[in-house]
Backbone bond lengths (Angstrom), bond angles and torsions (degrees), N, CA, C in turn:
res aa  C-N    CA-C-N  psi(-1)  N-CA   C-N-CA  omega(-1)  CA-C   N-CA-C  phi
1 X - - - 1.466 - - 1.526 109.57 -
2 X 1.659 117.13 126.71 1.515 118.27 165.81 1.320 115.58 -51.66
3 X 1.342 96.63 152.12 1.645 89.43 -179.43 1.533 123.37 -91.25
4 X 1.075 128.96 150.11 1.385 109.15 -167.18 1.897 117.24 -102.93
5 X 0.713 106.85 169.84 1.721 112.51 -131.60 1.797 92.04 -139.04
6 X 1.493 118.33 90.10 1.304 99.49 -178.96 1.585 105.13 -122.82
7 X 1.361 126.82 171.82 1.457 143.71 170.46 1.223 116.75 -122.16
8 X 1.517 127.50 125.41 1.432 121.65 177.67 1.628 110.17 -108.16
9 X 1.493 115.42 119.03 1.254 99.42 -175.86 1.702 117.37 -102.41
10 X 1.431 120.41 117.57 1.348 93.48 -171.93 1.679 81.05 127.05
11 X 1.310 114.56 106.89 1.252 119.60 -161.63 2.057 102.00 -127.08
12 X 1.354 124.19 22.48 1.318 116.68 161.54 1.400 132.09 -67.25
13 X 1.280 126.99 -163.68 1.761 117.25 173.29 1.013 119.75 -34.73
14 X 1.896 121.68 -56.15 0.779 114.58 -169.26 1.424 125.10 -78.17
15 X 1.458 117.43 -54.91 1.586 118.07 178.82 1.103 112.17 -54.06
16 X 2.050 133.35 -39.11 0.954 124.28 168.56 1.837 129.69 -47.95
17 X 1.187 107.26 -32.92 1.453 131.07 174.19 2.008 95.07 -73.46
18 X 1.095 149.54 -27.59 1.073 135.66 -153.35 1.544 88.44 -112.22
19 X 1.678 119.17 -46.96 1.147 103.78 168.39 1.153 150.83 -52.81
20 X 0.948 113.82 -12.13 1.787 147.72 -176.02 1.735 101.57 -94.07
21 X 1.517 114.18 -43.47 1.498 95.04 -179.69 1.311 96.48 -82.42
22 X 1.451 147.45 -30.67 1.695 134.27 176.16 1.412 108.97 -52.39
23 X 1.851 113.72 -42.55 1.163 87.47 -174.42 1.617 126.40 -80.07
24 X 1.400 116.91 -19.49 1.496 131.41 166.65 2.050 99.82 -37.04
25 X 1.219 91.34 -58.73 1.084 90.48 -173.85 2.049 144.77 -85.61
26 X 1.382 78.12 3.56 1.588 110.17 151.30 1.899 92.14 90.70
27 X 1.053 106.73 29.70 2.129 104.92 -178.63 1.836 95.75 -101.80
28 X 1.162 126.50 -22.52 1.257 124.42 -134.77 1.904 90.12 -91.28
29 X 1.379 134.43 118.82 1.204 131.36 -163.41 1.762 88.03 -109.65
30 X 1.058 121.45 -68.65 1.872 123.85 -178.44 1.326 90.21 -137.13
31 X 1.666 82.45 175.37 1.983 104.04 177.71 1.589 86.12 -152.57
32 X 1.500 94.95 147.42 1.710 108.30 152.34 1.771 130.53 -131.65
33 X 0.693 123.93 167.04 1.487 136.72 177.31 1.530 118.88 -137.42
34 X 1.456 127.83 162.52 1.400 139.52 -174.86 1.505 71.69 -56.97
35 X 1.574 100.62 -89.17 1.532 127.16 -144.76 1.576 103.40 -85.62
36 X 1.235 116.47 103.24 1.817 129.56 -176.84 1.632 80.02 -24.18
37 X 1.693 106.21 177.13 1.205 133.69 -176.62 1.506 91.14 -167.14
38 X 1.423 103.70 77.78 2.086 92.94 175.13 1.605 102.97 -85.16
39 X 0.943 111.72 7.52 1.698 97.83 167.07 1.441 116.85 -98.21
40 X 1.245 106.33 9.19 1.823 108.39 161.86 1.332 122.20 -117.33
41 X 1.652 114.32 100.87 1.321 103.11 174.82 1.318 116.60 -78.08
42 X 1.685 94.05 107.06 2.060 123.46 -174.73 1.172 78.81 -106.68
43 X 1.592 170.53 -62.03 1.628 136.65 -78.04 1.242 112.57 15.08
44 X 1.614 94.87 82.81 1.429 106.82 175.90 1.763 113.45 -94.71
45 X 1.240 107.15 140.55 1.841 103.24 -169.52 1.640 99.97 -165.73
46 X 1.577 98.92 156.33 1.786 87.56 -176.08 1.396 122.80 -73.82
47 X 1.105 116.34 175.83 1.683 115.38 179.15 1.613 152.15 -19.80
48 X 1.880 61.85 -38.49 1.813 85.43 -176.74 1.443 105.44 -79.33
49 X 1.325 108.01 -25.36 1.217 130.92 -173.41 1.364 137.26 -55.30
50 X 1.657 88.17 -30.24 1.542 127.22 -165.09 1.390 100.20 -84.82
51 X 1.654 98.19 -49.20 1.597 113.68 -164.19 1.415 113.55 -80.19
52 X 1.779 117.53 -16.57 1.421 116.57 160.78 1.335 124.20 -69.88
53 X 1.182 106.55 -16.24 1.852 109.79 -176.80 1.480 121.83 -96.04
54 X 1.052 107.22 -32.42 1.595 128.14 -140.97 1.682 84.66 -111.20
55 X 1.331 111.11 158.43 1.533 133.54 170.65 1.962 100.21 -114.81
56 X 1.230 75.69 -51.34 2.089 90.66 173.55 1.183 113.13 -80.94
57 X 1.388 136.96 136.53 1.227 152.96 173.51 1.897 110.21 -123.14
58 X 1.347 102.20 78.88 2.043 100.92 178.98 1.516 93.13 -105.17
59 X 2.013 79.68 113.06 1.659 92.68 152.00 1.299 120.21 -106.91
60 X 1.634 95.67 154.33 2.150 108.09 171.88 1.322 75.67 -167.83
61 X 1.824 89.31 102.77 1.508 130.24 120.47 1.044 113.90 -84.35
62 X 1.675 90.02 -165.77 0.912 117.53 -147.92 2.467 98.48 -97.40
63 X 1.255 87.28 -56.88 1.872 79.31 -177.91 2.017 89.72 -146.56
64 X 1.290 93.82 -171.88 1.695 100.05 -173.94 1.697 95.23 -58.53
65 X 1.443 105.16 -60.71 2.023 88.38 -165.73 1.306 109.85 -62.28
66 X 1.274 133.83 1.45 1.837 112.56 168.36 1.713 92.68 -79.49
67 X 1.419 109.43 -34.52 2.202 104.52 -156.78 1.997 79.13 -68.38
68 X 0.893 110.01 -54.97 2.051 109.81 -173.53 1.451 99.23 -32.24
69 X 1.480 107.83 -60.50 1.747 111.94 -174.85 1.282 114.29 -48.03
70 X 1.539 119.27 -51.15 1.336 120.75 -152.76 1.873 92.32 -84.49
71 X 1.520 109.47 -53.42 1.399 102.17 -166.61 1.722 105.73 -40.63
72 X 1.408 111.63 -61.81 1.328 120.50 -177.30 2.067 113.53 -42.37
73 X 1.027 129.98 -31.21 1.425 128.23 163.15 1.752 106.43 -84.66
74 X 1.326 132.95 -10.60 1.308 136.40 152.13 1.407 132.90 -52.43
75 X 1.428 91.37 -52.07 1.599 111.76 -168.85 1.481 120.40 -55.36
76 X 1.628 112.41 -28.61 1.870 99.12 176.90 1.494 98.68 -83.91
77 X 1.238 135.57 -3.08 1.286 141.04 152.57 1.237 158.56 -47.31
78 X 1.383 95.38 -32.66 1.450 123.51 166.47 1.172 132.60 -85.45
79 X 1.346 112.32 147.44 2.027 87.75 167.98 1.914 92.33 -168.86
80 X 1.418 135.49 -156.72 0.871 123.70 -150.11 1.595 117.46 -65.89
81 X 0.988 117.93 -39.69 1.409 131.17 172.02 1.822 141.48 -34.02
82 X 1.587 85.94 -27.91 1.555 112.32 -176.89 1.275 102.88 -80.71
83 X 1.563 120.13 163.71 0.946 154.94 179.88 1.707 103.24 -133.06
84 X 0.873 130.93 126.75 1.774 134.06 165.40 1.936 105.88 -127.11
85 X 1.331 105.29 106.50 0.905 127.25 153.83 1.458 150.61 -60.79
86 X 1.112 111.91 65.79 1.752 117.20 -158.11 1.511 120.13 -83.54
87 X 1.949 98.24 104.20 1.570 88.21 -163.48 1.729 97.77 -117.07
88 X 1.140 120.12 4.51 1.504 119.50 165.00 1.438 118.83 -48.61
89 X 1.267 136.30 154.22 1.264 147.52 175.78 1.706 106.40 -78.49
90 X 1.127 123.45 103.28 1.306 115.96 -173.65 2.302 87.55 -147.40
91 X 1.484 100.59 159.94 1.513 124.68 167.22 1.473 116.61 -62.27
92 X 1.175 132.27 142.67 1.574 158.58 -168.32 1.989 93.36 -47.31
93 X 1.230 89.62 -47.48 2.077 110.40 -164.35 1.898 74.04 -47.46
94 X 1.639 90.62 -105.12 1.930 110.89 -179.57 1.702 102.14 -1.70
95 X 1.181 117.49 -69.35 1.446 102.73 173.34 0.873 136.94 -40.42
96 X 1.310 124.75 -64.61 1.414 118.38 -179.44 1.820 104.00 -53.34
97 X 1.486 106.04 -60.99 1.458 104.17 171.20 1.668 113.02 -24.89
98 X 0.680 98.61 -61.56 1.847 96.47 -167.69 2.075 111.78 -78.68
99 X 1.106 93.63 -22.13 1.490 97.38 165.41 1.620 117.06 -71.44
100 X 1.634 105.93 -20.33 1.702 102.26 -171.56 1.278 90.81 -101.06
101 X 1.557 132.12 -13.43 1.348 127.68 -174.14 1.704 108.25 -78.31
102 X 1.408 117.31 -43.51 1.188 98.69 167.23 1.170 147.48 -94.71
103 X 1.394 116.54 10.39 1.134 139.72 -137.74 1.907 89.16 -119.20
104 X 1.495 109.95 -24.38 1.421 115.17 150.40 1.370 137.33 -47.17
105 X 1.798 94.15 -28.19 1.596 97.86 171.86 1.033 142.17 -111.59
106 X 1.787 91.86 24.80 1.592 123.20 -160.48 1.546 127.76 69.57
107 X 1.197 93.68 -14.94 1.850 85.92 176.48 1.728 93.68 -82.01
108 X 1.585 96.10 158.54 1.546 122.66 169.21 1.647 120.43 -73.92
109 X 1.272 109.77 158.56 1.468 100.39 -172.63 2.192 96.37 -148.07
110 X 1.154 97.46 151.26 1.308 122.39 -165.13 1.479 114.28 -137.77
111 X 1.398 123.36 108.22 1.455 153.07 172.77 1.727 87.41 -58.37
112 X 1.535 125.33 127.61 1.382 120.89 173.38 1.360 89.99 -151.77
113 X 0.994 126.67 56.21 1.742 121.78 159.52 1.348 90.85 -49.98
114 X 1.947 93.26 169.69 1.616 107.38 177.42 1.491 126.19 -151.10
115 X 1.110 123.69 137.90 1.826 92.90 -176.42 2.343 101.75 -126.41
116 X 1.394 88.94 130.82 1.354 77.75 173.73 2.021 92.08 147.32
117 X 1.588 109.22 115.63 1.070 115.17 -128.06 2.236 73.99 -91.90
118 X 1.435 95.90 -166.87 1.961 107.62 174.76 1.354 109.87 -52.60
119 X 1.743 151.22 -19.88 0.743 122.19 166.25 1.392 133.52 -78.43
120 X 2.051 95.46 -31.18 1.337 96.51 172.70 1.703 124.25 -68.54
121 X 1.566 111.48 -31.49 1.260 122.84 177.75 1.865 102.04 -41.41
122 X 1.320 110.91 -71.05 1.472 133.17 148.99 1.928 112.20 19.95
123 X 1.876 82.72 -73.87 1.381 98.05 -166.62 1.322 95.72 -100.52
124 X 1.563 147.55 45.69 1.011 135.84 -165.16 1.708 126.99 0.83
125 X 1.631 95.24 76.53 1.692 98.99 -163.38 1.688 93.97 -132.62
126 X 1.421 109.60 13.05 1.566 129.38 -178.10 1.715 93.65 -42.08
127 X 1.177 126.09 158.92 1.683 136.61 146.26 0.994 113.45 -89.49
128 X 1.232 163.14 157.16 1.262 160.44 79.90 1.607 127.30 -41.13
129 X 1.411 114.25 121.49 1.630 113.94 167.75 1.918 106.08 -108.87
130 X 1.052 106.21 129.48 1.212 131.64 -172.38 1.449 119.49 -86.54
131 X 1.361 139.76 135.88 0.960 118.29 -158.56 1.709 87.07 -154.89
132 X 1.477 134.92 114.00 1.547 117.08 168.60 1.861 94.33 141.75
133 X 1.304 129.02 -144.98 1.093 112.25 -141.91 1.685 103.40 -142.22
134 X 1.509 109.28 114.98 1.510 129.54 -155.29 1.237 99.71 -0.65
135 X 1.567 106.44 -81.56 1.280 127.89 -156.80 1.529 132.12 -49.83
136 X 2.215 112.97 -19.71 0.909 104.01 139.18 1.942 144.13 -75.89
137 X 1.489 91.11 -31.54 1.204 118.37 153.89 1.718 117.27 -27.73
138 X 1.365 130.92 -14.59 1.111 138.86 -156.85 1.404 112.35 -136.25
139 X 1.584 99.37 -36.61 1.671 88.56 173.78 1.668 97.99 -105.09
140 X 1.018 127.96 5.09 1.364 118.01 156.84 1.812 131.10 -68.99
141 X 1.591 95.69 -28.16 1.478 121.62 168.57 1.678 101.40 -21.12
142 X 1.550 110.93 -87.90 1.894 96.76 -155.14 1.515 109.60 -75.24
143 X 1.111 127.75 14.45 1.919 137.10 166.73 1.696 80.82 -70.56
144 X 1.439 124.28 -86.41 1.641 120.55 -135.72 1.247 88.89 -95.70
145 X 1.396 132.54 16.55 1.571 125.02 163.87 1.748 103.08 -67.78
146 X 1.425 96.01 -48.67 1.622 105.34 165.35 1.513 112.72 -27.07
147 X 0.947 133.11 -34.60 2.019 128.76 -132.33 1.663 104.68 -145.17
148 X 1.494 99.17 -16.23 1.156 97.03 -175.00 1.886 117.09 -154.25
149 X 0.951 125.39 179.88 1.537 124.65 -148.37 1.509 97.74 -126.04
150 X 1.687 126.05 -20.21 1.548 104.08 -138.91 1.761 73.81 -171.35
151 X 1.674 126.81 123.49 1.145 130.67 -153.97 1.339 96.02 -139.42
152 X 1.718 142.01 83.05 1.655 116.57 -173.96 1.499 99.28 -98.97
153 X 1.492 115.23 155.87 1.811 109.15 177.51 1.699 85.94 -116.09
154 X 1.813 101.20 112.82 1.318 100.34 -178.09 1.951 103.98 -89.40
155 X 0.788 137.49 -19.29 1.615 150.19 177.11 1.168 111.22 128.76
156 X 1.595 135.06 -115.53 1.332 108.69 -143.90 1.378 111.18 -90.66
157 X 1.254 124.87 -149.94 1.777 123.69 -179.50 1.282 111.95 -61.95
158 X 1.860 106.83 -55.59 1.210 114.95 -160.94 1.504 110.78 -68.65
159 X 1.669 116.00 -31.82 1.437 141.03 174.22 1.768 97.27 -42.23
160 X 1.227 124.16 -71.00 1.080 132.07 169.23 1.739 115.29 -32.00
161 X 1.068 102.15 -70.46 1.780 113.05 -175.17 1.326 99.34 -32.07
162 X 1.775 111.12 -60.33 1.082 118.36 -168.27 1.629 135.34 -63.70
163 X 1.343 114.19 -15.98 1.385 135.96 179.59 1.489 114.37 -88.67
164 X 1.777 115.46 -7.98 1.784 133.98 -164.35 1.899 77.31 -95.16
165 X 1.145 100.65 -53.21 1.554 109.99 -152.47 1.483 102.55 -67.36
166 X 1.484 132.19 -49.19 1.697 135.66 146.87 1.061 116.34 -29.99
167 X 1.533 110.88 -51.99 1.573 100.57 178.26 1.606 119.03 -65.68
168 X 1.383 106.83 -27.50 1.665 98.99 -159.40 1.780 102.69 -107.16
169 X 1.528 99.44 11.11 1.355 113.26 153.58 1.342 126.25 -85.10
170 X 1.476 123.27 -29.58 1.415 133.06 160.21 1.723 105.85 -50.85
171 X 1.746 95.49 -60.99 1.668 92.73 -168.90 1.157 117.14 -48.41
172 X 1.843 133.57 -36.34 1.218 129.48 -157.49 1.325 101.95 -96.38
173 X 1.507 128.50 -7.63 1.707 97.47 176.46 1.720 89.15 -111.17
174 X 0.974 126.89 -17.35 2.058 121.06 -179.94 2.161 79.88 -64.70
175 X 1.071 144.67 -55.34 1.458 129.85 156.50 1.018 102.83 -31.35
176 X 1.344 136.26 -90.08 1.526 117.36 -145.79 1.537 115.72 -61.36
177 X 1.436 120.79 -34.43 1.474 134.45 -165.95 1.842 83.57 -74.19
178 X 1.244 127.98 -32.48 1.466 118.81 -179.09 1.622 106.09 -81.32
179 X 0.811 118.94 -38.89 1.577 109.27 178.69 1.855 119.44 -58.67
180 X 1.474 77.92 -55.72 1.527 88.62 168.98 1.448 123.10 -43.07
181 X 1.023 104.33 -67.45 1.989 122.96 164.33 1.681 104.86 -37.27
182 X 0.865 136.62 -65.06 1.074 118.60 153.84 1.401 158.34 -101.42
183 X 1.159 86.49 41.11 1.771 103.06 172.81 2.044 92.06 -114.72
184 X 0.995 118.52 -22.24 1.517 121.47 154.31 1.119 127.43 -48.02
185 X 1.631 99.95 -57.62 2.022 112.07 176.92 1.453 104.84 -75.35
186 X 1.200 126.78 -15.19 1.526 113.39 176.30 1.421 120.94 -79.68
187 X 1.808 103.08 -38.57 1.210 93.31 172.35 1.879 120.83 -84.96
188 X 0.980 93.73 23.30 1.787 105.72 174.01 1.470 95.89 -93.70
189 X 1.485 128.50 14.93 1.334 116.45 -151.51 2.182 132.76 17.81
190 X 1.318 73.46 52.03 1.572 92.66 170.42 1.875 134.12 -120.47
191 X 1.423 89.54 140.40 1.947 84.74 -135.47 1.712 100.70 -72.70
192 X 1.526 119.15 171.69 1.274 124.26 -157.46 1.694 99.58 -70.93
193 X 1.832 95.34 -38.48 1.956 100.48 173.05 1.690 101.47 -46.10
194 X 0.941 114.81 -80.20 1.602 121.87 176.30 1.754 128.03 -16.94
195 X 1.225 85.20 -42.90 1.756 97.77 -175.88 1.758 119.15 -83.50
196 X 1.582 94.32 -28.02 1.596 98.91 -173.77 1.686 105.14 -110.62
197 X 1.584 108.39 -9.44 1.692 108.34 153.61 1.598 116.81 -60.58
198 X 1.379 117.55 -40.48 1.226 121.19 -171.89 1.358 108.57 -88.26
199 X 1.058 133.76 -55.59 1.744 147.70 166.14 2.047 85.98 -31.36
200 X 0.907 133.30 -78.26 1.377 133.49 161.84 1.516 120.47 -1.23
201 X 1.245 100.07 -59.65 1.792 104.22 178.62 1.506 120.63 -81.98
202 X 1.195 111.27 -13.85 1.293 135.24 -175.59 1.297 123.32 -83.38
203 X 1.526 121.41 145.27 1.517 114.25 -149.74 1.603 89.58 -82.01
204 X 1.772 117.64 -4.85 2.068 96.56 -166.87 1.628 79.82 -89.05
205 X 0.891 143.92 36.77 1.980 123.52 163.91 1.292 96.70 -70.61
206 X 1.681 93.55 145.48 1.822 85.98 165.45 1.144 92.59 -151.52
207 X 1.866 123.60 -171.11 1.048 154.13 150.87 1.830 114.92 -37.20
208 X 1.787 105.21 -24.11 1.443 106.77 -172.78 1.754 95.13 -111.56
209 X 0.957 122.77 10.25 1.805 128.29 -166.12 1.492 92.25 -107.06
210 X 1.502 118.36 -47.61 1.083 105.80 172.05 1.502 139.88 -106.55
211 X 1.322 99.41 24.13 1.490 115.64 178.63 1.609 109.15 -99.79
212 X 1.719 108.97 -19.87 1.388 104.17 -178.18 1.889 84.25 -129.18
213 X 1.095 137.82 52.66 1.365 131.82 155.78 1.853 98.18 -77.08
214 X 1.030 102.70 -59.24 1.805 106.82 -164.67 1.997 103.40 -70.39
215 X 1.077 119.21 -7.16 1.360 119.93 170.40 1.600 98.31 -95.75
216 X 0.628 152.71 -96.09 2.372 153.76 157.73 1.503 79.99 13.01
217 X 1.075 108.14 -74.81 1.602 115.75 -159.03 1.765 119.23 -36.81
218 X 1.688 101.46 -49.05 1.416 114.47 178.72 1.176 108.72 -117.99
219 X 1.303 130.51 50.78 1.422 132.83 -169.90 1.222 114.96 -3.14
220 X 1.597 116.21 59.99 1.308 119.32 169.62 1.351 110.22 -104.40
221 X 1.518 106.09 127.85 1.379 123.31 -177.43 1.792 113.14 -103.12
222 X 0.814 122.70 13.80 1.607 121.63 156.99 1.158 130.87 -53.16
223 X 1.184 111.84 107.84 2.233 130.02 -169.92 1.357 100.47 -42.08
224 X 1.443 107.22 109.03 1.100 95.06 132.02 1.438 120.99 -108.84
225 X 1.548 116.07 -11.85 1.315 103.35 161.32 1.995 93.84 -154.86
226 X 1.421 98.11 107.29 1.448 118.94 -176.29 1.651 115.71 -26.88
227 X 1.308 114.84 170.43 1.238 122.03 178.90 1.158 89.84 -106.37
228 X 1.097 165.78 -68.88 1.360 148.48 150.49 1.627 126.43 -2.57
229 X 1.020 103.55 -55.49 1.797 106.21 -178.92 1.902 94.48 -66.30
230 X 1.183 118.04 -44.58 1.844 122.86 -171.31 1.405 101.45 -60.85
231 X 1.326 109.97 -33.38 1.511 107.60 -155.14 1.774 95.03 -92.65
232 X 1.188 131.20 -44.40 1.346 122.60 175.52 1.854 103.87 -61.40
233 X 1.077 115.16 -40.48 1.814 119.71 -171.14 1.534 80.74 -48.25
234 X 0.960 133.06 -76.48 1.843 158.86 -177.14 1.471 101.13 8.13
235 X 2.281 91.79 -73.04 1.227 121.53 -172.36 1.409 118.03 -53.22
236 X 1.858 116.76 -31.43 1.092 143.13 171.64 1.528 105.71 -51.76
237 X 1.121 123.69 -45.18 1.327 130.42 -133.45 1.939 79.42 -95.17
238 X 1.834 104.46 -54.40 1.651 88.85 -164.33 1.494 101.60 -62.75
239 X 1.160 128.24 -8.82 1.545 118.61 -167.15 1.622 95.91 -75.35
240 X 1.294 119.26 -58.72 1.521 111.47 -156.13 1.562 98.26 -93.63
241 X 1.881 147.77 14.80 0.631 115.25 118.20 1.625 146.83 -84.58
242 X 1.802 106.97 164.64 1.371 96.94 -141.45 2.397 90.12 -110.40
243 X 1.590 95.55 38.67 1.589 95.95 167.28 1.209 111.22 178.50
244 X 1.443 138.02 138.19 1.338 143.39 -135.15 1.464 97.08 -46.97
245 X 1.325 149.44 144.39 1.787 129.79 125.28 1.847 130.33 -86.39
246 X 0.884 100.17 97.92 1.642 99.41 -175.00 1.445 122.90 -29.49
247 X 1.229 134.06 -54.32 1.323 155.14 129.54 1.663 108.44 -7.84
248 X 0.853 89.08 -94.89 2.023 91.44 172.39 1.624 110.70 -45.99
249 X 1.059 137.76 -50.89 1.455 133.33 152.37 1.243 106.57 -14.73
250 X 1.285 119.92 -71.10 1.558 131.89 -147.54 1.850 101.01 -86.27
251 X 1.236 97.46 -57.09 1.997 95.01 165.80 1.499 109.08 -51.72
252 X 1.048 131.37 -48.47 1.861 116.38 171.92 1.069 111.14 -29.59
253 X 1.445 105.36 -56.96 1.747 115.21 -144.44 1.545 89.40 -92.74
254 X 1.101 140.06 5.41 1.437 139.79 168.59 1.626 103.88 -99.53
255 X 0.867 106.84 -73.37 1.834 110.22 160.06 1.590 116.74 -32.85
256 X 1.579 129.06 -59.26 1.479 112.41 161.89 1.174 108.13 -62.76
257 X 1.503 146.60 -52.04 1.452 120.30 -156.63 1.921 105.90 -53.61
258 X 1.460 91.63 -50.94 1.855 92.87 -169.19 1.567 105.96 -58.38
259 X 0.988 122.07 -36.45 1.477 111.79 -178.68 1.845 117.44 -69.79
260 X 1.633 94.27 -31.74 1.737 87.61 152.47 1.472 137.15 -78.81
261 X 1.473 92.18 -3.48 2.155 97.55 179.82 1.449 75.86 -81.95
262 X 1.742 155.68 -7.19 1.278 129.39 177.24 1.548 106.57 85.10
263 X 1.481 110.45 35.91 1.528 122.96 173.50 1.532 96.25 -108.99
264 X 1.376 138.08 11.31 1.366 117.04 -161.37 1.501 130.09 -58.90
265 X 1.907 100.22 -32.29 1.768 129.92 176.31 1.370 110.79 -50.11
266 X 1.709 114.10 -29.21 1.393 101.34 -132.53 1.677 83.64 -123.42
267 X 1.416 113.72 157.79 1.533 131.20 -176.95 1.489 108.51 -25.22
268 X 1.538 104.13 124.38 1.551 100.89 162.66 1.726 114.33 -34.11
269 X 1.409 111.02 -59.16 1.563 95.79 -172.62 1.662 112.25 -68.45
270 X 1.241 119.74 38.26 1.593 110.88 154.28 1.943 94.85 -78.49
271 X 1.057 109.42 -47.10 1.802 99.01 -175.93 1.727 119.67 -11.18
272 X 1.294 106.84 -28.50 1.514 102.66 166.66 1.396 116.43 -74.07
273 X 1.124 127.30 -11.67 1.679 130.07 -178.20 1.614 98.42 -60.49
274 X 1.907 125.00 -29.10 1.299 136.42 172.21 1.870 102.85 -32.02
275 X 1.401 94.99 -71.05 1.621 117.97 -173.76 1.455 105.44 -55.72
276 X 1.424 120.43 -26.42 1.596 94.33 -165.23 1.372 105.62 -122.36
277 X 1.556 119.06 24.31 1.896 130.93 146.53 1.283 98.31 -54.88
């Protein structure tokens, strides 16, 4: 078997964290970023740079106009051989857009939204939603087996986009309904042991109750996945759905207020900082 040969473009928590397990694991050919990062040895090099080494091209930016920017300095770059991997959070539209953009230069292209915030990235326990056509879908398999735990191929690009944006619509109001919940039991003067013993037995525990119990707990607000990045996914979400959601209404307007108290950097679950002005 050739060996496989990948580039991560887009060098934040997360890709930086993914780049690091490719290169552990000997796939990782270069990486780039806007803004160098010489304190990460990625093989960091410019674009073109990326696209001379690499067969794989995984991006995570930042929103659709950084993937527009980057594809567009890609494009005299490409040609049948490539693979472009699109794992940024971007709308159903941008997809297809960027699927016909490269697909002009004969290389293939792959919808890879993702859900699963810096710790899971961490423990390579990332998801992947898949978006594009089986058969790449298949030989892409042992690349993001690397990075990730749990691989679904939902169908087309935009299909994909759309299933990142559901998901990270669950996360932001099971947040708010958790903040709430306990900013309730506190003022019942009832202690944080108390609240997340019982939340425990209870059918709302989840995967997000106990990933931010020990952040509530020490009002530590350190990103692991910004109020900023939630709150644009959000904006994402009313765009490509196609009829009001009440719920999503109300998470916007919880998501802009906190990002105007000047929490935008810091963990979606600062949103309780709302409750305790």
């Amino acid at each position: 078997m050739s060996k496989i040969k990948v580039a991560v473009i887009g060098l934040g928590i997360i890709g930086s964290t993914w780049a690091q397990h490719y290169a552990t694991d000997k796939h990782l050919v270069a990486s780039w970023n806007r803004t160098p990062k010489p304190q990460l040895d990625l093989k960091q090099t410019d674009l073109a740079g990326c696209a001379a080494a690499a067969q794989y091209l995984q991006l995570c930016l930042y929103d659709a106009d950084s993937v527009r920017d980057v594809l567009k300095q890609l494009l005299p770059h490409l040609n049948a051989r490539h693979v472009v991997i699109q794992s940024s959070t971007i709308d159903g539209e941008s997809a297809r857009e960027f699927a016909d953009m490269v697909q002009t230069t004969g290389a293939r292209y792959l919808e890879a939204p993702f859900t699963g915030s810096k710790p899971a990235a961490e423990q390579r326990q990332t998801v992947f939603f898949l978006g594009g056509d089986a058969s790449l879908v298949a030989e892409v398999e042992l690349l993001l087996a690397t990075v990730s735990n749990k691989r679904f191929h939902i169908g087309e690009p935009q299909q994909a986009t759309a299933i990142k944006l559901a998901m990270n619509l669950q996360i932001a109001s099971m947040s708010q309904a958790l903040c709430e919940g306990i900013t309730l039991a506190r003022g019942a003067e009832i202690s944080d042991d108390c609240f997340f013993d019982v939340l425990r037995a209870n059918v709302a525990w989840s995967g997000l109750a106990e990933l931010k119990e020990p952040k509530l707990r020490e009002a530590d607000y350190s990103p692991q996945f910004s109020v900023k990045n939630l709150h644009k996914d959000m904006r994402l979400a009313k765009k490509t759905a196609k009829r009001e959601l009440p719920q999503l209404e109300r998470t916007l307007q919880t998501l802009a207020a906190t990002e105007a108290a000047g929490h935008s950097k810091e963990d979606f679950i600062s949103m309780i900082r709302l409750l305790e002005d």
